[in-house]
C-alpha positions in Angstrom: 0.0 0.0 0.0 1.1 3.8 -0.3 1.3 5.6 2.1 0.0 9.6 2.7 4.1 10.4 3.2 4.6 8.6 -0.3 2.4 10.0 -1.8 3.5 13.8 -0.4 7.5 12.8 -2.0 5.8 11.6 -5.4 4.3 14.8 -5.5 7.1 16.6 -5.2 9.2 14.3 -7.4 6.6 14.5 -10.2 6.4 18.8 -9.8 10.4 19.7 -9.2 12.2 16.9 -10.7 11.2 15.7 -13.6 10.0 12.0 -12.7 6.8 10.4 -15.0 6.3 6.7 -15.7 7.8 6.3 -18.7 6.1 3.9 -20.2 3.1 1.2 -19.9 3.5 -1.4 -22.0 1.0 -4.1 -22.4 2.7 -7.3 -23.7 0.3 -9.7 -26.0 1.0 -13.6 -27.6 -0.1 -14.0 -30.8 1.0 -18.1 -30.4 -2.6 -18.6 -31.0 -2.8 -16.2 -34.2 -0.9 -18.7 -36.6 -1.6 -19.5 -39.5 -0.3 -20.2 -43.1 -2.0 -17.8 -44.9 -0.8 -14.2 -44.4 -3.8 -12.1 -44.8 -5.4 -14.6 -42.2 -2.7 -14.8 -40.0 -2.6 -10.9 -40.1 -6.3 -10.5 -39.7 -6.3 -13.1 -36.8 -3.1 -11.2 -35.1 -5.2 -7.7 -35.6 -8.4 -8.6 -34.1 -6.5 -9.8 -30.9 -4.1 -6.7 -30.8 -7.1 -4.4 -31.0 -9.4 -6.2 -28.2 -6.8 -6.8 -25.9 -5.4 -3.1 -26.6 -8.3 -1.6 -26.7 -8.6 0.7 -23.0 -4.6 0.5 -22.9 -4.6 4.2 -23.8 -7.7 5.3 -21.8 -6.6 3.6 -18.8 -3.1 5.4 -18.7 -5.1 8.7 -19.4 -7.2 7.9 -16.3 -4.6 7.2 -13.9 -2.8 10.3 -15.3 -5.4 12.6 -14.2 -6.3 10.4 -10.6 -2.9 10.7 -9.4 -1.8 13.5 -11.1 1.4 11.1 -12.4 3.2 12.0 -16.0 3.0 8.6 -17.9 4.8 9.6 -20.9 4.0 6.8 -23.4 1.6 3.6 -23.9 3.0 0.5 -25.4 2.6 -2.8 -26.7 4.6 -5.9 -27.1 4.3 -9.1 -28.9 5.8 -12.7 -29.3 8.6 -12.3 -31.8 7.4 -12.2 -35.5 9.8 -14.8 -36.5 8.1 -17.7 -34.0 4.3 -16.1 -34.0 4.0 -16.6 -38.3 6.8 -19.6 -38.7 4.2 -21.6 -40.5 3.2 -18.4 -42.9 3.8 -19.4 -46.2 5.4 -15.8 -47.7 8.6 -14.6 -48.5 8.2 -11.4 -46.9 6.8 -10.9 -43.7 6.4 -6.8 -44.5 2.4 -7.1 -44.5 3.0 -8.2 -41.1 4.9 -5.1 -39.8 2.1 -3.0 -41.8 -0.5 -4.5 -40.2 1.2 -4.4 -36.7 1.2 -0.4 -37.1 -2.3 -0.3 -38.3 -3.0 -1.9 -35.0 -1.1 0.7 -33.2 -2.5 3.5 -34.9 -6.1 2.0 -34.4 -5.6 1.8 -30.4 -3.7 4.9 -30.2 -0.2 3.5 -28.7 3.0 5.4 -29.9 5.2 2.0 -30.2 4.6 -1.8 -31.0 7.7 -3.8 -30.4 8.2 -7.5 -31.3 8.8 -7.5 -35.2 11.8 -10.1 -34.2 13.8 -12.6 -34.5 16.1 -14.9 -31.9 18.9 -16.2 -33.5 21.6 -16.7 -30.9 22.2 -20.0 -32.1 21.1 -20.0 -36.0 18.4 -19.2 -38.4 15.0 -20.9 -39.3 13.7 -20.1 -42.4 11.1 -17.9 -40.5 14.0 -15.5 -39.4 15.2 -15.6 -42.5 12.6 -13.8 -43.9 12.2 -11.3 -41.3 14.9 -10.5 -41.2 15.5 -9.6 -44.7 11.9 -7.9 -44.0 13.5 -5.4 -41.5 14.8 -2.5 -44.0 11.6 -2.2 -46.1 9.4 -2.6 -43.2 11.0 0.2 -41.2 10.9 2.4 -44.0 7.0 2.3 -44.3 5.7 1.9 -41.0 5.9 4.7 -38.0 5.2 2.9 -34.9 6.9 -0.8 -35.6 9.8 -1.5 -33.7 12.5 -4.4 -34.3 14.9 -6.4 -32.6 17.1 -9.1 -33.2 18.8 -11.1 -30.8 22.6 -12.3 -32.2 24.3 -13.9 -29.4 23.7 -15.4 -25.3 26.0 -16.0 -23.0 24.9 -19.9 -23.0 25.2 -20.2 -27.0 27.8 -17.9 -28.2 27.5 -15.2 -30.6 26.6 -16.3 -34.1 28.7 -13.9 -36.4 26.5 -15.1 -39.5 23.9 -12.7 -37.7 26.5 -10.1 -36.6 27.7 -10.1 -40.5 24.1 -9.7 -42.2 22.9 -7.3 -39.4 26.1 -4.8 -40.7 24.4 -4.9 -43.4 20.5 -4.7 -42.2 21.3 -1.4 -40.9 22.9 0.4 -44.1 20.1 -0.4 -46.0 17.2 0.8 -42.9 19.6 3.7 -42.9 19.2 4.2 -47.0 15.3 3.5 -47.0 15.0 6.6 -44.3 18.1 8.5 -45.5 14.9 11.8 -45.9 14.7 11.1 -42.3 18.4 11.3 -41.2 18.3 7.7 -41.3 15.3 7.2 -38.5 14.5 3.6 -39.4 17.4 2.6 -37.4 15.9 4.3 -34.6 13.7 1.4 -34.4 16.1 -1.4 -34.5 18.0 -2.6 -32.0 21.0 -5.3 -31.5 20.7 -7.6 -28.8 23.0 -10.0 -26.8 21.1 -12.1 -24.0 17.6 -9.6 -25.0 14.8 -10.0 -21.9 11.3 -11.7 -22.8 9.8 -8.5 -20.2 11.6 -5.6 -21.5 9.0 -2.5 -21.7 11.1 -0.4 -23.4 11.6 0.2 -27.2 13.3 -0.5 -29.2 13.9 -3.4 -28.0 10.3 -5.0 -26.3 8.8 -8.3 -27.6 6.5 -10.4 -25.5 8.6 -13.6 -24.5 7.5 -17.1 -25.2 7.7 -17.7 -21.4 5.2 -15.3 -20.2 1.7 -15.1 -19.8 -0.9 -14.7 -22.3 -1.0 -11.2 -22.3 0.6 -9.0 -19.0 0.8 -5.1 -17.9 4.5 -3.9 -17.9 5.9 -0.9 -16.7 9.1 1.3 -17.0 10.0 4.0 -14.5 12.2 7.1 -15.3 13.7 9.3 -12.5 17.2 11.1 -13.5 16.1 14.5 -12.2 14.9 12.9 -8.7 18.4 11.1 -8.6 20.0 14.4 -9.4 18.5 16.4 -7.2 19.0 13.7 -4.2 22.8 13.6 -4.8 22.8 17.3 -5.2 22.2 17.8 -1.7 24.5 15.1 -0.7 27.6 16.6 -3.3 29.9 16.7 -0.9 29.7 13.8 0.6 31.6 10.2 1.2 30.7 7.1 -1.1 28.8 5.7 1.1 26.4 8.5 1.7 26.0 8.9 -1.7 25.1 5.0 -2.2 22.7 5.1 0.2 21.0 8.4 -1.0 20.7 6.8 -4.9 19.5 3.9 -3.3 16.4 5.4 -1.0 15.5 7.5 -3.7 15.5 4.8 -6.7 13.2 2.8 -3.8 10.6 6.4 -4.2 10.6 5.8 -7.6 10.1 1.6 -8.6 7.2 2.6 -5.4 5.5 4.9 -8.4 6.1 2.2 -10.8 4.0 -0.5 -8.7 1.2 2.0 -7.9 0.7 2.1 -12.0 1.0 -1.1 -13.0 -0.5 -2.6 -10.1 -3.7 -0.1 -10.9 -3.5 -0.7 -14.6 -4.0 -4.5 -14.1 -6.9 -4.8 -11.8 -8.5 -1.8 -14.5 -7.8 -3.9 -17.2 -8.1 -7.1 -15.4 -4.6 -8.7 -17.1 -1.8 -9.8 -14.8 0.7 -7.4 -13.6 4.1 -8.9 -15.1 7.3 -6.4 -14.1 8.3 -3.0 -13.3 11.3 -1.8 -15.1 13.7 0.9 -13.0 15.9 1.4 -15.5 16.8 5.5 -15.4 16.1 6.5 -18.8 16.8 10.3 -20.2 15.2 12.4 -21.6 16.0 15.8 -23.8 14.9 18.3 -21.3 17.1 19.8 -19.1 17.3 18.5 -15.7 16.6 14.6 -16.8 19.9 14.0 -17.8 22.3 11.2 -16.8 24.9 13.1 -17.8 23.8 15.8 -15.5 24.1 13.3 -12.5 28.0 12.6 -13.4 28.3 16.2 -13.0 27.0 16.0 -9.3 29.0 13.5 -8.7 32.0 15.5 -9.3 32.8 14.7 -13.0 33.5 17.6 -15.3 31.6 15.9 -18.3 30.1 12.8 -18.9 33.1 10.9 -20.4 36.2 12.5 -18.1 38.2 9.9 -15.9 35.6 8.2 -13.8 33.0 7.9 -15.4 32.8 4.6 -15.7 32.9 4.0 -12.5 30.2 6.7 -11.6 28.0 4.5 -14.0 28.7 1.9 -11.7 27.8 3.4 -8.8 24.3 4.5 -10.0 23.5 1.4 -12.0 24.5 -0.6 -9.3 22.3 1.5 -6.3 19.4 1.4 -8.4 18.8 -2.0 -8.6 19.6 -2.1 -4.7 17.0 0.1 -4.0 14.1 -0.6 -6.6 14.3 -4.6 -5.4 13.2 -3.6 -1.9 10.0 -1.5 -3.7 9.0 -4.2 -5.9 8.8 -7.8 -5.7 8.6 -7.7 -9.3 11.4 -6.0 -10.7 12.4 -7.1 -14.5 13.1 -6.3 -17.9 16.4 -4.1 -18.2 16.4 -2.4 -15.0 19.7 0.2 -14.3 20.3 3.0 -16.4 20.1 3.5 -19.8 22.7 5.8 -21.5 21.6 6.8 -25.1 23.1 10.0 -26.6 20.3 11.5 -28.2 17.8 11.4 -25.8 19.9 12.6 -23.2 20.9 16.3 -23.3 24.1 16.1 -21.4 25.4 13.1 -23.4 24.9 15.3 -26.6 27.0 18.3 -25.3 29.8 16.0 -24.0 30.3 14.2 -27.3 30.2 18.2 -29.1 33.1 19.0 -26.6 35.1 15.9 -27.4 34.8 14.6 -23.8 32.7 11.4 -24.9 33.8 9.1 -27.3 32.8 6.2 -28.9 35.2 4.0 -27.3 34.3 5.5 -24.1 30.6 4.6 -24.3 31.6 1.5 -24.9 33.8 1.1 -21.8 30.9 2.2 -19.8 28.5 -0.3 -21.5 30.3 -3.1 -19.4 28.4 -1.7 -16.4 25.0 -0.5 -17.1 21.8 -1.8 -18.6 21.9 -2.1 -22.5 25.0 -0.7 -24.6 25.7 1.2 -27.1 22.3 3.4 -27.7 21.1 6.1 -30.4 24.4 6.7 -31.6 24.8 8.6 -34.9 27.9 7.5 -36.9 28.7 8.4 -40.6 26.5 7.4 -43.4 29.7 6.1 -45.4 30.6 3.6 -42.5 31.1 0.5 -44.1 28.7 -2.7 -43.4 31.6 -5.0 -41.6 32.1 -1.8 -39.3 29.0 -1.7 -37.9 29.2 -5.1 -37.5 32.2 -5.0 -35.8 30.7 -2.7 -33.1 28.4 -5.1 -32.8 30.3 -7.9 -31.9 32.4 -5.9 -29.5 29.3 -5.2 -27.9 27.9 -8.5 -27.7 31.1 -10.1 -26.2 30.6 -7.9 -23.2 27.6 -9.2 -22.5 28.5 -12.9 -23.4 31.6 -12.9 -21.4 29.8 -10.8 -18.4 26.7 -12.2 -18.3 24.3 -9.3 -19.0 21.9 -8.1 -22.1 24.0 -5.2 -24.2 22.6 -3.9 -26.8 23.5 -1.8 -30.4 21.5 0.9 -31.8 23.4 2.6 -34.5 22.4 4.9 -37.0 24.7 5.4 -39.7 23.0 9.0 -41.1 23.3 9.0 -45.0 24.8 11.9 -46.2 26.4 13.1 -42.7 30.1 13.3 -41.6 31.7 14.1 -38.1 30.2 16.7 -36.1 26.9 17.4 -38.3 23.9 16.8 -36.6 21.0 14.1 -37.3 17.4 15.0 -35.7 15.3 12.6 -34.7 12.6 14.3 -32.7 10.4 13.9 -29.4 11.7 11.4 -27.1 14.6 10.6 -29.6 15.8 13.9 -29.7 18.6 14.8 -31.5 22.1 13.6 -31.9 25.5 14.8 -33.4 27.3 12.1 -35.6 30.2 10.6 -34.1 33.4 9.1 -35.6 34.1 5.7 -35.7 37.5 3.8 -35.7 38.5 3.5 -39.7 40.6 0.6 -39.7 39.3 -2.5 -41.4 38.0 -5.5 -39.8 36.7 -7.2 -42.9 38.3 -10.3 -42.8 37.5 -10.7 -38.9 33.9 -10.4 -39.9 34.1 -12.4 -43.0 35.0 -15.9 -41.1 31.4 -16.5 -40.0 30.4 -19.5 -37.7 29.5 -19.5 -34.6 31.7 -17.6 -31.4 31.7 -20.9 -29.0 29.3 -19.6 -25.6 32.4 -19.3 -22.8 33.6 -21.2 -20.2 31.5 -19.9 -17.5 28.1 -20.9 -19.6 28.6 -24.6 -18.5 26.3 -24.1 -15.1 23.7 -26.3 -14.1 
C-alpha cells in the first residue's frame, strides 16, 4: 500500500524533478494467431491486438489525471514475429509489420515492439525472412519496432547474424536516409535480449510469459539528481545510500501504475522496469548526474565508475520497492535522448570507445548513436560484436542501436525528434575488420556458460 508520506514525496518528485512513468506497455502472444495464410494470420493477429489493446490508452489517461502522475508513453509488445508466423507461407513478412502499425494506430499506442527474430544459435527459415523484412518494413511503418537477438552467454555469438545485421542497418539507414536515417531508430541489437523488456526498441513479448501482462518502465534522472545534489559533498557511502532510497521512491511509483493498470484492465501485472532513462529536457539528464557526482563531463576519468555506482544503487534500491522488478532495469545511457550526453560528445569529452567502456556496467550498450552514413557494413558489424562479447563474457543483455545518417560526416547533426531527440554524428575507428567479420560461424558460448 502507499502511504499519505509517499504520496506527499511523489508529489514533489513528479512537480520539481522531472519523474513520470515512462512507459506502460501491455505485452500480447499471438501463439494462437498462426496461421499459413498471411492475410489470415494478419487478420487473426489484428483482431487480438485491437481487443486486448483496446482501454490500454484510456486507462493510462485515467490514472494520469487520478494521481496526477506524468505517464509519458503507452505501449505494446508481442511474441517475436519470427516464431508467432513460422508456419506463414510468404517470402516477406512486410504485411505483417504494416499490419502491426495499423493496429497501433487504431488503439492509439505510440510504439509496437516484437517485429523479431532470436537467433543466438542459428536461423529458421522464419528469421530468414524477417529479417531480410526489416529494412523495407521500417521504412513504411511509423510505430513498428525491431529487434534481433545475435548472441547469449549460453550459446555464443553467431557472427553469421553479426555479419548480415552490418548490413541490415545500411540499407534501414538508406530507405529513411529523408529522415536522417530514422528507421534505425527502431532497430536494435541484442546480446542475452529480456522476454519482459518494456522499453523500445527493444520489447517483444517472450514465449515464457503469460498470455498477455501489464509492464511498466519508471524514469527518474532529475529525482536522482536532485538527491545527490544535496548530498555533493559527501563520502561514497552516503552517496550509495542516497541513490538507493530515492531509486526505492521511484520503482514505489512504478508499482502503484502497474499494479492499478492491471486490476482496470483485469490482465496480470508482469514487471516494473527501473531502469533510469533520459530524456532531452534539461534536468533529466544522466549526464547531468556525473556532473553532481564531481565529473566535469560525462566521459572524463571516472565515469565509468560513476555508471557503476548509479547502476548498481538502483537495482539495490528498486528490489526492496518491488517484488517484481524485471526487464532491463539500471540505467540507460543513449546519446540522443539525453541532453548532457549530446553536449559531451560536441566537446570531445565522450567518445565512442568510451561509451563502450561504460556499456560493461550498465543496462543495455551502445544506444542512439549517430555514426557516418559512409561507414562500411563490416564496421557496424564489428561494433556489434564488441558489444555482444561484453555481454556474453559478463553475463548481461548489451545492446547496439546505431544509425549510420546518410549523407552526414563528423560533427553534423542528425534529428530525430520527441523522445529521440537529436544527436551529433560521431566518428568511428577506420581501420578494417573485414576479414574478422568475414570468417562466420559461430563464437563458441564461454567457459562460465557450462552451469547447471
Amino acid at each position: 500500500m502507499i502511504s499519505i508520506v509517499e504520496a506527499q514525496e511523489t508529489n514533489k518528485m513528479i512537480r520539481e524533478m522531472n519523474l513520470d512513468v515512462r512507459t506502460i506497455t501491455m505485452g500480447i502472444s499471438l501463439l494462437d494467431c498462426a496461421h499459413s495464410n498471411i492475410d489470415t494470420f494478419n487478420r487473426n493477429m489484428y483482431d487480438k491486438i485491437t481487443r486486448l489493446a483496446e482501454n490500454l490508452v484510456q486507462t493510462g489517461q485515467d490514472l494520469e489525471r487520478q494521481f496526477g502522475i506524468p505517464i509519458i508513453n503507452k505501449r505494446i509488445s508481442v511474441t517475436p514475429i519470427a516464431i508467432a508466423a513460422g508456419g506463414v507461407e510468404a517470402e516477406s513478412y512486410v504485411s505483417i509489420a504494416e499490419t502491426l502499425d495499423r493496429a497501433a494506430r487504431e488503439v492509439g499506442v505510440n510504439f509496437i515492439g516484437g517485429f523479431s527474430a532470436l537467433v543466438h544459435k542459428g536461423f529458421t527459415t522464419s528469421d530468414r525472412r524477417l529479417i531480410a523484412s526489416i529494412p523495407e518494413a521500417l521504412a513504411t511503418t511509423e510505430r513498428v519496432c525491431s529487434s534481433v537477438n545475435i548472441g547469449s552467454s549460453r550459446s555464443g555469438i553467431n557472427m553469421d547474424a553479426v555479419k548480415w545485421m552490418g548490413s541490415i542497418i545500411k540499407q534501414t539507414a538508406e530507405l529513411t536516409a529523408d529522415r536522417d536515417s530514422a528507421g534505425c531508430s527502431k532497430l536494435v541489437i541484442f546480446c542475452n535480449s529480456v522476454e519482459d523488456n518494456p522499453f523500445m526498441a527493444g520489447a517483444y513479448h517472450g514465449v515464457g510469459e503469460a498470455e498477455c501482462v501489464i509492464n511498466v518502465g519508471v524514469s527518474g534522472p532529475g529525482v536522482v539528481k536532485r538527491a545527490l545534489e544535496d548530498a555533493k559533498d559527501s563520502d561514497f557511502e552516503t552517496l550509495c545510500e542516497t541513490i538507493k532510497r530515492t531509486a526505492f521512491k521511484v520503482t514505489r511509483v512504478g508499482q502503484l501504475v502497474a499494479q492499478e493498470t492491471s486490476k482496470r484492465l483485469g490482465i496480470p501485472f508482469g514487471i516494473v522496469d527501473l531502469s533510469l532513462a533520459p530524456t532531452p529536457e534539461i534536468g533529466d539528464s544522466i549526464a547531468e548526474i556525473f556532473q553532481v557526482m564531481g565529473l566535469e563531463e560525462a566521459g572524463a576519468p571516472g565515469t565509468t565508475a560513476a555508471l557503476a555506482i548509479l547502476n548498481d544503487n538502483v537495482k539495490k534500491g528498486g528490489v526492496m520497492a518491488s517484488s517484481y522488478v524485471g526487464g532491463l532495469s539500471g540505467a540507460f545511457i543513449p546519446v540522443s535522448e539525453d541532453h548532457g550526453m549530446i553536449e559531451a560528445v560536441q566537446k570531445g569529452a565522450l567518445t565512442l570507445e568510451k561509451l563502450e567502456a561504460m556499456t560493461c556496467v550498465c543496462s543495455v550498450g551502445l544506444d542512439m548513436v549517430a555514426i557516418p552514413g559512409d561507414t562500411k557494413e563490416s564496421t557496424i558489424s564489428g561494433i556489434i560484436a564488441d558489444e555482444a562479447a561484453i555481454g556474453m563474457i559478463n553475463n548481461k543483455t548489451t545492446a547496439v542501436r546505431l544509425i549510420p545518417v546518410i549523407g552526414k560526416q563528423v560533427g553534423e547533426i542528425a534529428e530525430f525528434g520527441g523522445l529521440l531527440g537529436y544527436a551529433p554524428v560521431m566518428p568511428v575507428n577506420g581501420f578494417s575488420c573485414q576479414n574478422f567479420i568475414d570468417r562466420g560461424g559461430r563464437i563458441p558460448a564461454p567457459i562460465h556458460s557450462f552451469k547447471n
